[in-house]
GUTI-52224 format. One record per residue: x, y, z of N, C-alpha, C, CB in turn. Coordinates in steps of 0.02 Angstrom, whole numbers, plus 32768, in hexadecimal, padded with zeros to 4 digits. Atoms other than C-alpha are relative to their C-alpha. Glycine has a CB too. Layout:
BEGIN
XYZXYZXYZXYZ...
//
This chain:
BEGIN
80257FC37FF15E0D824F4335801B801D80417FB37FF280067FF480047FBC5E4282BD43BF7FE68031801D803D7FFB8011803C7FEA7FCD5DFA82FB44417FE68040800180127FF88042802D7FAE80135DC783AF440F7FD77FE47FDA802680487FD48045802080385D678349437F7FCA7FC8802680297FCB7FB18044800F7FD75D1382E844117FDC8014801D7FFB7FE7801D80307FC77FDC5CE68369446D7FC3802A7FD68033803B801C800C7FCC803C5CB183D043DA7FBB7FCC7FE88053800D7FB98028801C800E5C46833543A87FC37FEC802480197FE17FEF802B800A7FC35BFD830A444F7FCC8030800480258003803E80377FC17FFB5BBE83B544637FD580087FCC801F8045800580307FEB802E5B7083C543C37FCA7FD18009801980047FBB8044802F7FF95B0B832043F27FD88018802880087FBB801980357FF57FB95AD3837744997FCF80467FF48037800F805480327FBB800C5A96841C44497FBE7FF57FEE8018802E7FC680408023801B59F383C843E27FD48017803680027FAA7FF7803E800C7FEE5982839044567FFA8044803B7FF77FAB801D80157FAE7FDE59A9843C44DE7FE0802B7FDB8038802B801380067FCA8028598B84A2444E7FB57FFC7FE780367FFF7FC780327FFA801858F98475440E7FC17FEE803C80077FD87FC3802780027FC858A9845044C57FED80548017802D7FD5803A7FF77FB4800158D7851044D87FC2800D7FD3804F801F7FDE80317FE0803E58888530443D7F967FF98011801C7FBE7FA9804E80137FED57D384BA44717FF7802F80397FF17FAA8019802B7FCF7FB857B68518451F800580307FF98011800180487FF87FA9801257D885C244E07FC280137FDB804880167FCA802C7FC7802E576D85CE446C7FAC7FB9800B803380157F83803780357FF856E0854344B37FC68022802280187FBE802E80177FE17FF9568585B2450E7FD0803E7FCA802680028021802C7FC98036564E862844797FDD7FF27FD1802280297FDD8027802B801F562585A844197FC27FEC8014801D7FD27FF9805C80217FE3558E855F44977FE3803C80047FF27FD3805C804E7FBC7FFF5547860E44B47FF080247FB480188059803C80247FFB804B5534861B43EA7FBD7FBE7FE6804B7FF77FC3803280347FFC54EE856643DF7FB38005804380367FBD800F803D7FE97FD9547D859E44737FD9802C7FF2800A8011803180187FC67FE75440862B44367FC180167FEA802A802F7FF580497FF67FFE5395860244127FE57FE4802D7FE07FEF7FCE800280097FC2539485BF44BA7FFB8045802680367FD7801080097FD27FD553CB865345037FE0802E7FFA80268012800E80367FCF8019534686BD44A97FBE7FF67FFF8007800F7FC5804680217FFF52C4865644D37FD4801D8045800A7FA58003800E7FCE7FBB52B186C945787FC480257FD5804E803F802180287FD78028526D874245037FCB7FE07FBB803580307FE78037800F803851D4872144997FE080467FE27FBF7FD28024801B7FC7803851BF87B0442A80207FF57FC7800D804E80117FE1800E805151EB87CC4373804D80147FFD7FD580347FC17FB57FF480095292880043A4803D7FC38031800A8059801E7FE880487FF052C9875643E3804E7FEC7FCA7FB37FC47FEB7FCD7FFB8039536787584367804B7FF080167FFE80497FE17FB480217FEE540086F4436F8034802C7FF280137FBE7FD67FC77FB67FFF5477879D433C7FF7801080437FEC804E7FC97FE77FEF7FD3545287D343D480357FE180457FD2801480087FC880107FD454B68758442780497FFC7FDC7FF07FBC80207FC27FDB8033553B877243A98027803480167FE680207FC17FE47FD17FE85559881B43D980267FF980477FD3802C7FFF7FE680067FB0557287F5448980327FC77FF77FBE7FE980407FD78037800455CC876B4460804A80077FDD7FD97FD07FDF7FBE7FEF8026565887CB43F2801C8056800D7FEF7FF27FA67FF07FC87FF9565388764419802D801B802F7FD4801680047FBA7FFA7FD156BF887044BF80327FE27FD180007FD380507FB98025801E573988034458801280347FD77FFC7FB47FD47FEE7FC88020572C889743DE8041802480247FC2802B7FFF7FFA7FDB7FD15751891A445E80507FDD80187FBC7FFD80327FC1800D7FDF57EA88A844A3804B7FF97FC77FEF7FB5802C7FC4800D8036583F887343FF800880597FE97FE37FBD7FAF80007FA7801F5822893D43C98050801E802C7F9B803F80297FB37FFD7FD058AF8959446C801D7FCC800B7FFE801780447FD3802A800058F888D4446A805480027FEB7FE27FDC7FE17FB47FF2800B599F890B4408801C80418018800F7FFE7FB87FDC7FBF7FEA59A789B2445680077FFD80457FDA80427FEE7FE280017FBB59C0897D45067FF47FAD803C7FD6804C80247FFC80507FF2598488B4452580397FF180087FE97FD17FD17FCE801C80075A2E888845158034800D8050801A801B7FB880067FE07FA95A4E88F245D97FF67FC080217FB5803E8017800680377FD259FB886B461E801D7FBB800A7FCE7FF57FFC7FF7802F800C5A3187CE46437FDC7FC77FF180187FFD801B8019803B80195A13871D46017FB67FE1803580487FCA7FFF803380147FC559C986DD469F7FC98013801D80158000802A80457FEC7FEA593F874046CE7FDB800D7FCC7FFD8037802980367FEC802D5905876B463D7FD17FBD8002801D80147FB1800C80527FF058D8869046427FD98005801580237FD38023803380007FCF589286A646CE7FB58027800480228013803080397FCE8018581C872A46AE7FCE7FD17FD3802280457FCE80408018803A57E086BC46187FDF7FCA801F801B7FE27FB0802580307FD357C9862E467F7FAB7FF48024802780088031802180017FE0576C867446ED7FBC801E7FEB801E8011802B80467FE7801456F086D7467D7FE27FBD7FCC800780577FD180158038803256E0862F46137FBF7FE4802E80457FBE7FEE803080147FEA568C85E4469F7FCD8028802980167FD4801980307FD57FF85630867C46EC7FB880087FCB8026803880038037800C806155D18677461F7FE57FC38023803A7FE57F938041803A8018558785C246457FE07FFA8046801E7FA47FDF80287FF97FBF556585E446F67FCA802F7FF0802C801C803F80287FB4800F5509869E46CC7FD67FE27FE1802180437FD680418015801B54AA864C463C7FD47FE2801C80037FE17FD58026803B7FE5547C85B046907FCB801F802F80317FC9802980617FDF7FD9540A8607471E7FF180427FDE7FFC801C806C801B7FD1801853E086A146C57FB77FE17FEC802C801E7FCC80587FF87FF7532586C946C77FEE802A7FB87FE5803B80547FFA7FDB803553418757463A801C800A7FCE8004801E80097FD580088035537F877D459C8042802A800D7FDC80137FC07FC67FCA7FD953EF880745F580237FDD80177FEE803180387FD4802B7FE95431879D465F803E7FD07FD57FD57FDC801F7FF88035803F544A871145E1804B80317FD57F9E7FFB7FC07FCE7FEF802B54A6879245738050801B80297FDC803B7FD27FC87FDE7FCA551D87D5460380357FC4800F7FD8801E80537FDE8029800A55488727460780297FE07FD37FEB7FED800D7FDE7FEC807955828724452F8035802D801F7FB080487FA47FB87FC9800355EC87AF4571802B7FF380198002803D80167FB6802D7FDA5654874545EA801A7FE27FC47FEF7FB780417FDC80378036567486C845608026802B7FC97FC27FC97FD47FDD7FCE802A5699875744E38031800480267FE280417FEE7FDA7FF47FE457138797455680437FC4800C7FDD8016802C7FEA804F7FF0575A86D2457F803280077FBB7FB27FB57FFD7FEB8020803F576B86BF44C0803280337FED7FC47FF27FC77FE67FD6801D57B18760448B80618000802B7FC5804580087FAD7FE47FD1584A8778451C80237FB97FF17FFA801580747FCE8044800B588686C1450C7FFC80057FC47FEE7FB2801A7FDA80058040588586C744548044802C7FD87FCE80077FD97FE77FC5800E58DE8776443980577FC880337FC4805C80297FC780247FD1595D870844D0802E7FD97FD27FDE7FC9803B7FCE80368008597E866E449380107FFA7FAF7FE27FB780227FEE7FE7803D598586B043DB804F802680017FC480337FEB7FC17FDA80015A0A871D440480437FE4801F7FF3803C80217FD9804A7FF95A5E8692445C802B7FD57FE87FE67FDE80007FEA805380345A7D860A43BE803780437FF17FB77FC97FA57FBE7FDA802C5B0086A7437C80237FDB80528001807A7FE77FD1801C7FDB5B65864A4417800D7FBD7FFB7FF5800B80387FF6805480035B4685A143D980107FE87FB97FB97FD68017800C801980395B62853E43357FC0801D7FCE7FF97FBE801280347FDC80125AF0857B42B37FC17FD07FF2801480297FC68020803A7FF55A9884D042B47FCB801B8031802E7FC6801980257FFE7FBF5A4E850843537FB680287FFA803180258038803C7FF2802A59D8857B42E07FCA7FD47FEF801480137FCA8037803B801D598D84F342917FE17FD5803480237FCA7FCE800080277FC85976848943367FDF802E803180467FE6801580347FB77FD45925852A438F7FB680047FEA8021805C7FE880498017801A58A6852742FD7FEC7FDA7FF47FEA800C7FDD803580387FF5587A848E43087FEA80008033800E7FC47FF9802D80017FBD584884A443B97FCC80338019802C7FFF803580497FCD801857D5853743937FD07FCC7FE6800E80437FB88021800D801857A184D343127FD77FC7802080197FFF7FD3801980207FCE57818442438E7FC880088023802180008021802E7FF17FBE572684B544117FB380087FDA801D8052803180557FDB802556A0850143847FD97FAC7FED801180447F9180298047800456758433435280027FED8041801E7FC27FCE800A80247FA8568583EF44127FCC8030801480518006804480217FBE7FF5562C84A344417FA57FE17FF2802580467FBC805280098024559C847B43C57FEA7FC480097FF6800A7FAF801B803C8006559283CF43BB7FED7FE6805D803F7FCD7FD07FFD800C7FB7559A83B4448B7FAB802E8014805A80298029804D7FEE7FFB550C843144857FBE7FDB7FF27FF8802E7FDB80418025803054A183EE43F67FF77FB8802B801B7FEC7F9A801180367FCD54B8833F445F7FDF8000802A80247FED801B802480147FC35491834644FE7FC88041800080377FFA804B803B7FF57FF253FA83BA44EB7FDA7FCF7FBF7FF38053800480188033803D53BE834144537FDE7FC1804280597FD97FBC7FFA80467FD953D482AF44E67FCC800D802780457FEB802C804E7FF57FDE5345831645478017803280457FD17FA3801D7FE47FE77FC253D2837945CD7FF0804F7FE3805A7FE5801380147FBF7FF8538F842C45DE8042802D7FF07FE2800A80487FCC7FC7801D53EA84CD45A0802F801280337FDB80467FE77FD27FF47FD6542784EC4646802E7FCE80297FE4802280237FBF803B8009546684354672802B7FF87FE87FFD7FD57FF07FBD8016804154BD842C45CB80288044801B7FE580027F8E7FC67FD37FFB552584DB45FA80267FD7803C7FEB805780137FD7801A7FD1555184A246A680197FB380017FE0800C80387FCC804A8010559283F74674803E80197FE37FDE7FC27FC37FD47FFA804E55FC846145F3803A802980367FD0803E7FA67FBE7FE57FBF567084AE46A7803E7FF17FF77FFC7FE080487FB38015800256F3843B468A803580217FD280037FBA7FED7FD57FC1803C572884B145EF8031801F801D7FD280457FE37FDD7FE87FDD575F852A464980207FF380307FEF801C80087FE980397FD5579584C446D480587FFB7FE77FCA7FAE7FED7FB58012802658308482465980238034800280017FEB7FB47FB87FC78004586A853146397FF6802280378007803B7FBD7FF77FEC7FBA5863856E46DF80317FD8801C7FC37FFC80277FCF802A7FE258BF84D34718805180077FD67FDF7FB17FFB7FCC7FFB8026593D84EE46798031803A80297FE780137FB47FD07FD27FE85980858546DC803C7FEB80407FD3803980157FD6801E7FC459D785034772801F7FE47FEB7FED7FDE80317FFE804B80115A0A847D4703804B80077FFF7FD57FE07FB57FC0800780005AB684C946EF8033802C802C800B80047FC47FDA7FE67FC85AE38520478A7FCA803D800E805580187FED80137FC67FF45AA3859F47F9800C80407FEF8004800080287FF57FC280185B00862B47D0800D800D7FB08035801680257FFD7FFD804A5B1086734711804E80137FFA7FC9803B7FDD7FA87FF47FFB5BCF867B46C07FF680147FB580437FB080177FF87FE080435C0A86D9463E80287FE07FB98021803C80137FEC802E80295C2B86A0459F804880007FE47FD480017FD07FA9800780085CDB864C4568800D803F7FC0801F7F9A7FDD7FE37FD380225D4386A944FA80048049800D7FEB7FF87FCF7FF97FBE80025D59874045517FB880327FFC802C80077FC6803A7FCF80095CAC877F45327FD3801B803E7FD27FDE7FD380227FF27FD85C6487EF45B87FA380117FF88027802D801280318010801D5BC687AA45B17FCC7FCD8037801B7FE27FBE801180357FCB5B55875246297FCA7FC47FDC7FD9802B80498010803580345B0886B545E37FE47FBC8035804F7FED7FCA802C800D7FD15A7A8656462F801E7FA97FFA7FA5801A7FED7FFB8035802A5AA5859746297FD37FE07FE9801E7FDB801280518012802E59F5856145F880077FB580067FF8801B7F9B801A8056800159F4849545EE80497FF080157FDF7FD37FA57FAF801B7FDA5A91842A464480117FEE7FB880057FAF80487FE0801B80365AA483DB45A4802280517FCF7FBE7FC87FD27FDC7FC180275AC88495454B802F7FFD801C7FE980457FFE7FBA7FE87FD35B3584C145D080337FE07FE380037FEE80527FCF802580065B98842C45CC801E80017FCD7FF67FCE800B7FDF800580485BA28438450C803A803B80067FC280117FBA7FDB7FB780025BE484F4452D803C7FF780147FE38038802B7FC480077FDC5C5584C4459E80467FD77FDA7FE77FD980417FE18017801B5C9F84564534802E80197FCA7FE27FE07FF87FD07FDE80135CFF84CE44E9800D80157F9F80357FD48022801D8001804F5CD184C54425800680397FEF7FB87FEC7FF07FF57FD67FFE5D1D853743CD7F9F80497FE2804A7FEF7FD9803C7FE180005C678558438E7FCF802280337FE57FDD7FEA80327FF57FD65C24858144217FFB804E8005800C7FDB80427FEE7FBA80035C5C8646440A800A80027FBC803D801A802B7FE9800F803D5C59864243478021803E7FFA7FCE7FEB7FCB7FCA7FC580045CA08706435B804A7FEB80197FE7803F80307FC97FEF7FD15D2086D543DC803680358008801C7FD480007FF27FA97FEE5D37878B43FD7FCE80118025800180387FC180327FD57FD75CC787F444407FC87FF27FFE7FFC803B7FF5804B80067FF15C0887D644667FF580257FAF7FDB8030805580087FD880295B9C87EA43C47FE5804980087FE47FE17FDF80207FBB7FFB5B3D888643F77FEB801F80377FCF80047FE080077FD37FAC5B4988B644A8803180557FF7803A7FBB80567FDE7FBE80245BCC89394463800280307FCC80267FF87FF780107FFD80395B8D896843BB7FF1804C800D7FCD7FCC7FE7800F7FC47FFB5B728A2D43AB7FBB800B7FDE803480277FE7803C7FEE80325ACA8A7D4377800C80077FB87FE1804080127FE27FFC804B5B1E8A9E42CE80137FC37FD5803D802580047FF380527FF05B4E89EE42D37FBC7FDF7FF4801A7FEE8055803D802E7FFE5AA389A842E87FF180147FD37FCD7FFB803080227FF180305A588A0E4285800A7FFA7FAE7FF8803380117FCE802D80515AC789D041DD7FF27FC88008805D7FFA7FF67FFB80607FF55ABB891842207FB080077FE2800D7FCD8070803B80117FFA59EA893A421F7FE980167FCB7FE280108034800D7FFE804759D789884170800F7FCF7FCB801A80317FEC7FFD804680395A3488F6412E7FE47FC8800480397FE37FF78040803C7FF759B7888541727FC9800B7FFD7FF97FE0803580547FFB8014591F88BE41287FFB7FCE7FC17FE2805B7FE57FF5803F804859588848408E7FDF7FC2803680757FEA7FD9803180307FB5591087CB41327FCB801E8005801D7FFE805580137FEE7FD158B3881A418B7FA480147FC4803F803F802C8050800380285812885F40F37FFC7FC57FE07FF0803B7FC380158035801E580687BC40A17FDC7FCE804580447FDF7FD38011801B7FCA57ED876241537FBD80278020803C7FFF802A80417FDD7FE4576787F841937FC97FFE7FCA800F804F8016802B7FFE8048571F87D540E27FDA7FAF800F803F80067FA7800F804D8009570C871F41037FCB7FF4803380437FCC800C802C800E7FD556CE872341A87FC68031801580227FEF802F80447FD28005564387B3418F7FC57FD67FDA8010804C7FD18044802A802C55E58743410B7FED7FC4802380147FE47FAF8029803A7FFB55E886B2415B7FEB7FFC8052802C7FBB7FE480197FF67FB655BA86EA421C7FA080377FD180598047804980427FC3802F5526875E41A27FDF7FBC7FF5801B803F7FA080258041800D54F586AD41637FD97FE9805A80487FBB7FDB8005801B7FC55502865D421B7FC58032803F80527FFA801680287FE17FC954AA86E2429D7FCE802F7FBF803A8036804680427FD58027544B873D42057FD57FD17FD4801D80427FC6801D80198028540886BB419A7FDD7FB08022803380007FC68009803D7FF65415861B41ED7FB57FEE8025803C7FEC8025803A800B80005367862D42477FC17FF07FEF7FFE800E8006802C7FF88034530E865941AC80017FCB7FDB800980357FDC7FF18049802F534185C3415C7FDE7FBF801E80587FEC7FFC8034801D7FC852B8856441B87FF07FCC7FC17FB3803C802780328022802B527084BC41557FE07FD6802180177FE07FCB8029801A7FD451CB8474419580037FB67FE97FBA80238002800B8034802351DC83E5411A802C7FCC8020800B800B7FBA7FD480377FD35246838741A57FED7FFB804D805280147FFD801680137FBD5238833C424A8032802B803E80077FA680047FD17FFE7FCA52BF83A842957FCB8056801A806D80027FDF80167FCF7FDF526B84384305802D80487FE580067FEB804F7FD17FDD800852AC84EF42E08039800180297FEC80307FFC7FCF80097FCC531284F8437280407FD87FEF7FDF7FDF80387FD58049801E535E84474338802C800A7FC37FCA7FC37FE77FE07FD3804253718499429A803F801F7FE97FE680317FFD7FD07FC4800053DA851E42C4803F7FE680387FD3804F801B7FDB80287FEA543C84B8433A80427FCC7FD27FCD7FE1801D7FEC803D801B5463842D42B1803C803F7FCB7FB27FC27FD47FD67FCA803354AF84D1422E803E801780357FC680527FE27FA97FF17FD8553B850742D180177FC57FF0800D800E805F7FD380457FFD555A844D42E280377FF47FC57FCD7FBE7FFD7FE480268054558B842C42118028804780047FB57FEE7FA57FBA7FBD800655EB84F6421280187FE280287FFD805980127FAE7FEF7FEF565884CE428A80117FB780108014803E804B7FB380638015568A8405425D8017802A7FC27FCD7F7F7FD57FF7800480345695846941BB803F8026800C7FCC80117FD57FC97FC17FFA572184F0421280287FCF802C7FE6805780287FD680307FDA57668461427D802B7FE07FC87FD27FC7802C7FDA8024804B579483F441DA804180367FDF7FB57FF87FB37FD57FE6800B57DC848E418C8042800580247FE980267FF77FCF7FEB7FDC583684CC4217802F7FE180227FEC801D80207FD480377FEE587C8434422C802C7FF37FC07FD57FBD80177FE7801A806258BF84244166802780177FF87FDE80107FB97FD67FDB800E59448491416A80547FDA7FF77FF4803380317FD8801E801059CF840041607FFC7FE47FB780057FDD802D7FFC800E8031597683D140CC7FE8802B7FC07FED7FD08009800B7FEC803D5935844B405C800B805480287FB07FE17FD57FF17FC17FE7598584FC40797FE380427FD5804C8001800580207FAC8022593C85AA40338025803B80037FBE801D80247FDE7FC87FF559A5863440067FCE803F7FF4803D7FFF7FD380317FD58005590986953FB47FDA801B80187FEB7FFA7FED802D80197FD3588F86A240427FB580457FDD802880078066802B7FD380285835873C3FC77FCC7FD57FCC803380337FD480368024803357EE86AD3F677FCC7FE78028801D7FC17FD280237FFB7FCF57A8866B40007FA88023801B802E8017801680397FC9800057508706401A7FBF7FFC7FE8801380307FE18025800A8045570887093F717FA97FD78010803D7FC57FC9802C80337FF856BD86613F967FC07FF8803280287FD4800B803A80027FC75670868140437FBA80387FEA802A801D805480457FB78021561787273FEB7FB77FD97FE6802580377F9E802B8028803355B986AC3F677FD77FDC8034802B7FCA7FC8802480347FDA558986453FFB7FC88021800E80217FE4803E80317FD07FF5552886CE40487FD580167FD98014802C800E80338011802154DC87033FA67FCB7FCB7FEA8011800C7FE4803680318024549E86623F837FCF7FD7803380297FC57FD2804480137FC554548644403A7FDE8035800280117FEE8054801E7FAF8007541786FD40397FBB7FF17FB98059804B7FDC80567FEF804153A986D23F8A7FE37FCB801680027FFB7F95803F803C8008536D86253FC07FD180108051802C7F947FFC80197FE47FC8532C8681407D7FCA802B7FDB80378026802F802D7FD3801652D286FD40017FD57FE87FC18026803D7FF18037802A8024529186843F747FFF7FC48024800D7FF37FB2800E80247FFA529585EE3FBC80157FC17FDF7FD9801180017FE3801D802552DD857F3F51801A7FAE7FFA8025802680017FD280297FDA533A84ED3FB17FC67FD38009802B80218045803E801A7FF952C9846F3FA380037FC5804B7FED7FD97FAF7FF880377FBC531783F8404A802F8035802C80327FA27FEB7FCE7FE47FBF537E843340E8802F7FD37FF27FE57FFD80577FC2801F7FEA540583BC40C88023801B7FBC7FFF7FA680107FDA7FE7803D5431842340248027803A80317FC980207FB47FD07FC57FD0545584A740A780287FE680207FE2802D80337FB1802E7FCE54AF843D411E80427FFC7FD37FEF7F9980157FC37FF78043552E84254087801C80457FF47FE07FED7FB17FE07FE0800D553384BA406D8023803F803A7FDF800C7FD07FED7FD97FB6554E8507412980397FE2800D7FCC7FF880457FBB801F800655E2847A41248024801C7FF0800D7FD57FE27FBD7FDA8028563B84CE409980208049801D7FE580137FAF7FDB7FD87FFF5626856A40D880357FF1804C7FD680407FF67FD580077FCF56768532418780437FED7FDE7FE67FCE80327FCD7FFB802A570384F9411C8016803D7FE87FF67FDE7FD37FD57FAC80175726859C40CF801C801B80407FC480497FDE7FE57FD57FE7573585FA415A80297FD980467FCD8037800A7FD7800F7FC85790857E41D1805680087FD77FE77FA880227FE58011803157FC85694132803B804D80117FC77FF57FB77FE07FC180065821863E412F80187FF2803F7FD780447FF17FEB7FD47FB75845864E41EC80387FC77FFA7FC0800980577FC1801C7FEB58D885BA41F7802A800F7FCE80027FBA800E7FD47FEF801F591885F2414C801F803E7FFA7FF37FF07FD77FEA7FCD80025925869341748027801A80437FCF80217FEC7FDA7FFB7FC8597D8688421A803D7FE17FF97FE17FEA80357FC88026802E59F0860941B78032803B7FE97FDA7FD87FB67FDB7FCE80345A1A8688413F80298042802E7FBC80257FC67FDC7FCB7FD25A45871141C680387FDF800B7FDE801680447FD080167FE25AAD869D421A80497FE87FE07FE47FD5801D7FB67FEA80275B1C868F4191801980287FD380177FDB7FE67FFC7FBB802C5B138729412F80298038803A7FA080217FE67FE67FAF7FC65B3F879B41DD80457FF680247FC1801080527FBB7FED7FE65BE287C042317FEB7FDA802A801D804880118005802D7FAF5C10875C42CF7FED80428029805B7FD1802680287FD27FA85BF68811433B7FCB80137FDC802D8057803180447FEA801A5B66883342D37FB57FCD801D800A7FFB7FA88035803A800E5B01878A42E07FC6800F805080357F9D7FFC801E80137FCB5AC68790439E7FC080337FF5802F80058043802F7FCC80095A618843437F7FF87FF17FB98016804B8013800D802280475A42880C42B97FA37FC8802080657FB97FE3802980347FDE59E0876843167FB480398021803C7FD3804B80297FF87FB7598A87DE43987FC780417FE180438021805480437FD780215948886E43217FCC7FE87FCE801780387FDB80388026801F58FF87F742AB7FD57FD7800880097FEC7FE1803F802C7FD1589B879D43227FC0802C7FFE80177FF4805E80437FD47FF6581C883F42FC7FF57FE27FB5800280668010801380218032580387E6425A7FC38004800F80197FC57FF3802C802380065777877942707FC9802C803280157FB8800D803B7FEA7FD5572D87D442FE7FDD804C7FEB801E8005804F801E7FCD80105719887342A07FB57FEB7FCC803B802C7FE08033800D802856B5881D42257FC67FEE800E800D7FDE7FE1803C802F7FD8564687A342907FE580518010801B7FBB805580277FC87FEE561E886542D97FF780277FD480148020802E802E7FE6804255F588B8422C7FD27FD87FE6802680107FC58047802A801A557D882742037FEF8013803B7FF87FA87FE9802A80207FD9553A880A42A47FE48067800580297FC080507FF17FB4800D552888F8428E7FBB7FEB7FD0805C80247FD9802E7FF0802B54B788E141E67FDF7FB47FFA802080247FBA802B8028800A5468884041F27FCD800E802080117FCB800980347FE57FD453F4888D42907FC3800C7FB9801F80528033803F7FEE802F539E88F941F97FE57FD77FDB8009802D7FD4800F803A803053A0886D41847FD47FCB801E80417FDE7FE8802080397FD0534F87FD41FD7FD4800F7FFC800A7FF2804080147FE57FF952E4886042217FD27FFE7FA9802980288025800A7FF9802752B5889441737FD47FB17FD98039801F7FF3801C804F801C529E87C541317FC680048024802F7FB38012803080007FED523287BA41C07FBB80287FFF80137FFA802180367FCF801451BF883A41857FDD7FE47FCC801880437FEC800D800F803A51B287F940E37FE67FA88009804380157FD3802E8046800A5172874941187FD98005801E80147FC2800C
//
């Protein structure tokens, strides 16, 4: 073997565990202020106490950022953008934690929105500089943060530690990726191959992989994918990714409509678990169920992700009729079935970032990555849009 194939091998061992550490603290933060968010509504005691509303706040900056994101994100550099997320990651569990109000409370959802949205739109647009492996290894560390997220919640307030203990234990999150911005030098360097490009190094172990010279590490090795790209340009690259892009806003509208519109209503007294507990235990089982997926992508790949869709729709109808007859005669028929749907849609989002990554041009891929990051968040914000009335509406009717 020689030594380009050790290098080449080395590095691919060291990408993993950065990548999907990336992945957990990015998106760990958005996760606890969903699992909180009949905590954080517990300020308010009126009939409009409603877990959408931390939804909104919780996706609507990310909206708003992935919306510009390909028309001028790409200006900025690697490094601050980081930082920025860092720092609103842990501003979110500080803000909640003493907040007195639901105002407050929600001002604090909007840090984490913000957190989640700029580092994902980042380090998405990123893996077009790395192996395409590094996809799959990204979403598993989403998928990570939403089970660590939930389950770290559901724990330690279960154990008897208060809503605002359990956030501020949860510091060290952000902590990691704040510290990720030293690990491989003070200053930022531009990336090999010629590409004028500035390029954050994010974890020592990335770096080092980078450095290592792989010819993967620039899979264009030409020019940056989409720092140069013309409006005419984008706008061809972004029509051909709606074949992505509606099956994914399809997937994740039904099953965030299930999650912040339904999942309250789905109350059963015929158990010892409190509502609260309840609605706690349904984040926990979605997102082991989007962790599993989003971890599966070495073994069971999806070129279809429209069937997907399909599937998450049915889900919704069939929690949507048993919320309005009743039907479901235990809560652990739901738990099963809040599993599956976490499966579906951890399932769509790594197969469909897969599929970009080898369907798109090498100067296409980086902006490809960075406009279809409005996927999921357009959807989560068209459910979390018409579930309000719907909420609303059930609750009338019982």
């Amino acid at each position: 073997m020689g030594s380009g194939d050790r290098e080449k091998k080395t590095g691919n061992e060291t990408w993993p565990a950065p990548s999907r550490l990336l992945g957990l603290c990015n998106n760990f933060s958005y996760v606890v202020m969903l699992s909180a968010a009949h905590d954080i509504l517990s300020h308010e005691r009126t009939s409009g106490n409603q877990s959408h509303a931390v939804l909104l706040a919780d996706i609507l900056p990310t909206l708003v950022i992935k919306l510009l994101a390909p028309l001028g994100l790409h200006l900025l550099p690697y490094s601050p953008r980081v930082l920025v997320s860092g720092i609103c990651a842990a501003g979110s569990f500080i803000l909640v934690a003493f907040s007195h109000s639901v105002g407050t409370s929600l001002c604090g959802v909007v840090l984490a929105s913000i957190s989640s949205g700029l580092g994902e739109v980042t380090f998405l647009s990123l893996t077009a500089f790395y192996p395409r492996a590094v996809i799959s290894w990204w979403s598993s560390g989403t998928g990570g943060a939403g089970l660590l997220g939930a389950l770290s919640y559901l724990g330690l307030t279960q154990a008897g530690l208060s809503p605002q203990h359990t956030l501020l234990s949860m510091l060290g999150i952000p902590a990691v990726l704040l510290a990720s911005q030293e690990g491989g030098g003070s200053k930022e360097r531009k990336l090999d191959h010629g590409c004028v490009r500035w390029l954050m190094p994010v974890i020592p172990a990335l770096w080092e992989a980078k450095k290592g010279g792989s010819p993967e590490s620039n899979p264009g090795g030409g020019r940056c994918s989409g720092s140069s790209l013309s409006f005419q340009e984008r706008w061809t690259v972004f029509k051909g990714l709606l074949w992505y892009i509606v099956p994914l806003v399809v997937v994740y509208f039904a099953e965030y409509f299930i999650n912040q519109g339904l999942f309250e209503l789905l109350f059963f007294r015929n158990t010892s678990l409190s509502h609260a507990q309840q609605y706690r235990w349904y984040q926990m089982l979605y997102q082991a169920g989007v962790f599993a997926s989003r971890s599966s992508l070495r073994c069971c790949r999806i070129r279809f992700t429209w069937a997907l869709a399909l599937l998450q729709c049915l889900n919704l109808v069939f929690l949507l009729a048993d919320v309005w007859f009743g039907f479901l005669p235990s809560i652990y028929l739901v738990f099963l079935i809040i599993l599956y749907e976490g499966l579906l849609g951890g399932a769509a989002y790594v197969n469909t970032f897969h599929n970009i990554a080898l369907e798109t041009s090498d100067e296409h891929r980086e902006f490809a990555m960075a406009a279809t990051c409005i996927s999921d968040t357009l959807g989560i914000s068209l459910s979390g849009l018409l579930a309000l009335p719907l909420h609303d509406f059930l609750c009338q009717l019982s």
